[in-house]
C-alpha positions as CSV (number, residue, x, y, z in Angstrom):
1,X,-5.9,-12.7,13.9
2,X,-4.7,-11.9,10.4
3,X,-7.3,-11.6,7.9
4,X,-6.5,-14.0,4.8
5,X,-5.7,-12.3,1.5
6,X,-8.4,-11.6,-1.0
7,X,-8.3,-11.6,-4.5
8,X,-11.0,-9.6,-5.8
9,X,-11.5,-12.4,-9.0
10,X,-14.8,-11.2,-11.4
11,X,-16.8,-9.6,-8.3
12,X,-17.0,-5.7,-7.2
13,X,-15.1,-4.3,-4.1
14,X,-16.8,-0.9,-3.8
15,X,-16.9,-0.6,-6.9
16,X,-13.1,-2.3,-7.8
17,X,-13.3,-5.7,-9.5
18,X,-10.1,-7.9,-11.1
19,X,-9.7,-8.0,-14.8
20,X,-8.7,-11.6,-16.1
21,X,-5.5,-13.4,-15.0
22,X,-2.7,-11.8,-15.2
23,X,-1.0,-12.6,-18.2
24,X,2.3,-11.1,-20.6
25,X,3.2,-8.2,-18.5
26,X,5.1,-5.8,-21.1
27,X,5.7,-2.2,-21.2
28,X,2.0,-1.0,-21.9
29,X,1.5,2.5,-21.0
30,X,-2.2,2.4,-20.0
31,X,-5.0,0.2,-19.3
32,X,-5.5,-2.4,-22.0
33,X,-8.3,-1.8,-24.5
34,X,-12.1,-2.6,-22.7
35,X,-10.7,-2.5,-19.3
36,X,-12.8,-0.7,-16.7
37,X,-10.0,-0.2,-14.3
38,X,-8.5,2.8,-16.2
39,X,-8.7,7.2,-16.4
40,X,-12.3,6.8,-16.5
41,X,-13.0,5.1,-13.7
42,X,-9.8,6.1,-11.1
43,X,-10.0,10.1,-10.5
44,X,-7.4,12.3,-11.6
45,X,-7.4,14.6,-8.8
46,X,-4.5,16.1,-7.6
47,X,-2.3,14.9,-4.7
48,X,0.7,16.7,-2.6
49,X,4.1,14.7,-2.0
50,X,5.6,15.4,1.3
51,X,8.0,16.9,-0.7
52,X,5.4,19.7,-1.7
53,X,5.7,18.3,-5.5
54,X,1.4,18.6,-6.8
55,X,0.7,15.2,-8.5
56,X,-2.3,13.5,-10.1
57,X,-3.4,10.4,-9.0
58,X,-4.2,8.5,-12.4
59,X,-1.8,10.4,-14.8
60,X,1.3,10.9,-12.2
61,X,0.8,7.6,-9.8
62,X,-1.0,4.9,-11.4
63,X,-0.8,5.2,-15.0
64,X,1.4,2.4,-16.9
65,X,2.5,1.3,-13.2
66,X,2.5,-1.4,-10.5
67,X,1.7,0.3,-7.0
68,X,1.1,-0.8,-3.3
69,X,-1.2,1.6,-1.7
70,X,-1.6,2.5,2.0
71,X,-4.0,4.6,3.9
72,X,-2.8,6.1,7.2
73,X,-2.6,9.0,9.3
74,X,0.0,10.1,11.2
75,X,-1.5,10.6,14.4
76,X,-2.5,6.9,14.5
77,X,-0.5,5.3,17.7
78,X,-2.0,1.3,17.2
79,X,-2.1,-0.1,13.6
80,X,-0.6,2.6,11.2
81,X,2.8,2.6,12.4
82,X,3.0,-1.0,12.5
83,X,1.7,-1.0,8.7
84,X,4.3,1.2,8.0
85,X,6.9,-0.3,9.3
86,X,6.1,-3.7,8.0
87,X,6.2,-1.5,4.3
88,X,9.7,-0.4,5.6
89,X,10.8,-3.8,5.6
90,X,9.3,-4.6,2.0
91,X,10.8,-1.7,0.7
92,X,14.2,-2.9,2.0
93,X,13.4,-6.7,0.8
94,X,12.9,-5.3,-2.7
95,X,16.3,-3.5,-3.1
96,X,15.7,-1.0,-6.3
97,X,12.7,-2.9,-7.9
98,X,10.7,0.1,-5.3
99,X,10.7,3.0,-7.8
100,X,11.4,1.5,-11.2
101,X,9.0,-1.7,-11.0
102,X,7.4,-0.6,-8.5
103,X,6.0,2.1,-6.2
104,X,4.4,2.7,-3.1
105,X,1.9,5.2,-1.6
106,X,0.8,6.0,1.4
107,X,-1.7,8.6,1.8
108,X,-3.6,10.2,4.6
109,X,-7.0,10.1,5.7
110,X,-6.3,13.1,8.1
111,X,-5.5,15.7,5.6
112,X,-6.3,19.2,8.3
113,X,-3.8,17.5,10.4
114,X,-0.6,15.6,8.0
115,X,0.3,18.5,5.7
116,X,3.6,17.9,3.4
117,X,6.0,18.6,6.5
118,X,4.1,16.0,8.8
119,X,4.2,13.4,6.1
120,X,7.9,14.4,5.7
121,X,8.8,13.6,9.5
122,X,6.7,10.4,9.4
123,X,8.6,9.0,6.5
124,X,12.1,9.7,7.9
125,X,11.0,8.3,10.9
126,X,10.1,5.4,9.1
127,X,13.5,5.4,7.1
128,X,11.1,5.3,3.9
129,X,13.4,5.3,0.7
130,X,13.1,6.4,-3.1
131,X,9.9,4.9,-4.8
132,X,7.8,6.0,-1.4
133,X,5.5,8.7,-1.8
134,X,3.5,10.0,1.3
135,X,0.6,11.9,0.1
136,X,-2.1,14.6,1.1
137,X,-4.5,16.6,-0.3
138,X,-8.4,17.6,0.2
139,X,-10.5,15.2,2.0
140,X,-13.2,14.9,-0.5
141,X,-10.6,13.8,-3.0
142,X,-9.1,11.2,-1.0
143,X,-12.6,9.9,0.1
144,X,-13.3,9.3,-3.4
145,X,-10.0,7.6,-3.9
146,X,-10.1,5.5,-1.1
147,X,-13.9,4.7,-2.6
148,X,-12.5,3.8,-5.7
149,X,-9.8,1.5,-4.6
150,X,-12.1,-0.8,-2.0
151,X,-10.0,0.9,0.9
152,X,-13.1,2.9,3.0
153,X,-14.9,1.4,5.7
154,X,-17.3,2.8,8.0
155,X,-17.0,3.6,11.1
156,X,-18.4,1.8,14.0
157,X,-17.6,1.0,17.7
158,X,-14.7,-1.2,16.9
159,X,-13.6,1.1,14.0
160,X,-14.0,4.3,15.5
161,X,-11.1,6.4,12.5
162,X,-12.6,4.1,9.3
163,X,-9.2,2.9,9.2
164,X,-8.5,-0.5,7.8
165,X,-4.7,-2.1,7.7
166,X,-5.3,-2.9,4.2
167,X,-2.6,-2.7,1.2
168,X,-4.1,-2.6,-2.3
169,X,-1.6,-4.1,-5.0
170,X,-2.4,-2.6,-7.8
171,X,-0.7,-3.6,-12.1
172,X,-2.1,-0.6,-14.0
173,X,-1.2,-1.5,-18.1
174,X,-3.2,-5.2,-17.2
175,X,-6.0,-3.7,-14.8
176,X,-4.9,-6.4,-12.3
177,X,-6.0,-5.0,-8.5
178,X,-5.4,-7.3,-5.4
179,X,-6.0,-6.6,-1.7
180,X,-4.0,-8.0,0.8
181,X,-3.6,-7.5,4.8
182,X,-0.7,-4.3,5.2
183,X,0.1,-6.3,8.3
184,X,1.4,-8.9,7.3
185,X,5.0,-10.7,7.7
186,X,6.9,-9.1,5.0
187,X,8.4,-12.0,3.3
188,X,5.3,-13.1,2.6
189,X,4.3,-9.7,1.5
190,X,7.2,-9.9,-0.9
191,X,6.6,-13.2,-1.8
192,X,2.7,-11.8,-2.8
193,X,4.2,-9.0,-4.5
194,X,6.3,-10.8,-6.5
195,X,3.8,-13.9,-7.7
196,X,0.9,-11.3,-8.4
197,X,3.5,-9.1,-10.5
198,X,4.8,-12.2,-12.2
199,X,8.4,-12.0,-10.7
200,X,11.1,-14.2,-10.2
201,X,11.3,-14.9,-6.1
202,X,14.6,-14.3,-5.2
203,X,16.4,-17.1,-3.3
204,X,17.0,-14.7,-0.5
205,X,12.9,-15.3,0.3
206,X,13.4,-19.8,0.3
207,X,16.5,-20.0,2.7
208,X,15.7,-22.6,5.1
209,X,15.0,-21.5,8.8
210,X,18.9,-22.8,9.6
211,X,20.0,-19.3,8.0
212,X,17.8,-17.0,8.9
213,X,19.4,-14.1,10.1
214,X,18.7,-13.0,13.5
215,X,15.2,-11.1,14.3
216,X,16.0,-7.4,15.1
217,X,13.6,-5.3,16.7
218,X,11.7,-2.7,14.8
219,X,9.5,0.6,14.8
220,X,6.5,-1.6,13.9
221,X,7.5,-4.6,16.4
222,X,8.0,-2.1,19.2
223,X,4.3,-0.6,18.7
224,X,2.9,-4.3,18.6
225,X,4.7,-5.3,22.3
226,X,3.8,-2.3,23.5
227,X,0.5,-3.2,22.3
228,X,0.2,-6.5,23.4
229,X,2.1,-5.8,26.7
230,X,-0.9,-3.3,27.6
231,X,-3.3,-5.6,26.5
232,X,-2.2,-8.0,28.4
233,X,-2.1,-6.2,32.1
C-alpha cells in the first residue's frame, strides 16, 4: 500500500523541518533571512552529472530553485525503475516548467557502481529530458545529503539497500521542503507539485474520466506486472 504524503509542518525529519506556509513566491535568490534550511545547513559538496559536468549541491542545484529529488541506483530491478518511470511521466506532464521552474535530481546511492556513463544509459532508457539531472559522486557525500534531506533509512530485513521510494519536493528562496511517495500516480504527483509550488493546475489534470486518453503501458508499469505477476505464482 501507498504510504500517504507527509508534510513535514514545524517538526524535524532527520534533521529537515518546514518553514511557515508557503506564501508570495517571487524571484528570491536564496533562502529568506532566519531560515535554517539554507548554505549553512545543506552541504555544498560537489556532485557529477551523467554528462561528466562537476556541480555543487547547494550553489549549482538548490540555490534560488524548486527541485524534486530522487535517490536510486541503477542496479535496482523492483522499486527504482518504477520511481523513475513514474518521474518520466511527470516530467512529460509538466511540458517545459522541468528546467526553468523546476528541476529534478536523481542521484545514486551506489556511487562504485553508477559512474557518469551508467547514469547516462539509465536516463535514456528512461527517455529522461532537459531539467533531469542524474548524479554521482563519493559515498560519504551523498550519505550526508541524503541525511540532510530526510531521505536515509536503515537497513533491516525488509530493507535490505536503505532504499526508500521517496521524492523530496523541495522551494529553496521560501525554505519550503515536502516529502511525498516517488511512487505515486503521476497526476497526482503533478497535482502535489503544482499546489505546494503555488501553480495554476492545468485543466489537462480535471478532465473527467469520459476523456481520458487510453492507458499505455510503460517502463515502470512493466516492472510492477512483472512484479506482481511473480508475486503472485
Amino acid at each position: 500500500m501507498m504510504r500517504r504524503t507527509r508534510l513535514l509542518w514545524g517538526a524535524a525529519l532527520a534533521g529537515l523541518a518546514l518553514a511557515a506556509l508557503l506564501s508570495g513566491r517571487g524571484s528570491a535568490a536564496a533562502s529568506p533571512t532566519g531560515s535554517p534550511w539554507g548554505p549553512d545547513y545543506f552541504p555544498n559538496v560537489p556532485l557529477i552529472t551523467q554528462d561528466g559536468q562537476t556541480v555543487r549541491f547547494y550553489d549549482d542545484l538548490l540555490k534560488g530553485k524548486a527541485v524534486a529529488i530522487e535517490l536510486i541506483y541503477t542496479s535496482c530491478t523492483d522499486v527504482c525503475p518504477i520511481e523513475t518511470g513514474r518521474l518520466r511521466q511527470v516530467q512529460r506532464l509538466l511540458g517545459d516548467r522541468v528546467g526553468k521552474e523546476i528541476f529534478f535530481y536523481s542521484i545514486t546511492i551506489d556511487p562504485a557502481h553508477d559512474t557518469p556513463e551508467v547514469l547516462k544509459a539509465y536516463a535514456e532508457r528512461f527517455h529522461a529530458g532537459p531539467g533531469w539531472l542524474f548524479l554521482t559522486g563519493k559515498k560519504a557525500d551523498i550519505d550526508l545529503i541524503s541525511k540532510k534531506l530526510g531521505l536515509s533509512s536503515l537497513t533491516d530485513a525488509d530493507n535490505r539497500d536503505g532504499h526508500q521510494p521517496s521524492l523530496m519536493l523541495g522551494h529553496e528562496p521560501t525554505g519550503q521542503w515536502m516529502r511525498t511517495s516517488a511512487l505515486d500516480n503521476p497526476r497526482f504527483l503533478v497535482v502535489t507539485i503544482s499546489h505546494f509550488l503555488g501553480w495554476r493546475i492545468d485543466r489537462q489534470t480535471r478532465k473527467s474520466y469520459t476523456e481520458a486518453r487510453p492507458l499505455t503501458v510503460d517502463e515502470a508499469e512493466r516492472v510492477l506486472r512483472r512484479r506482481l505477476e511473480l508475486g503472485l505464482r
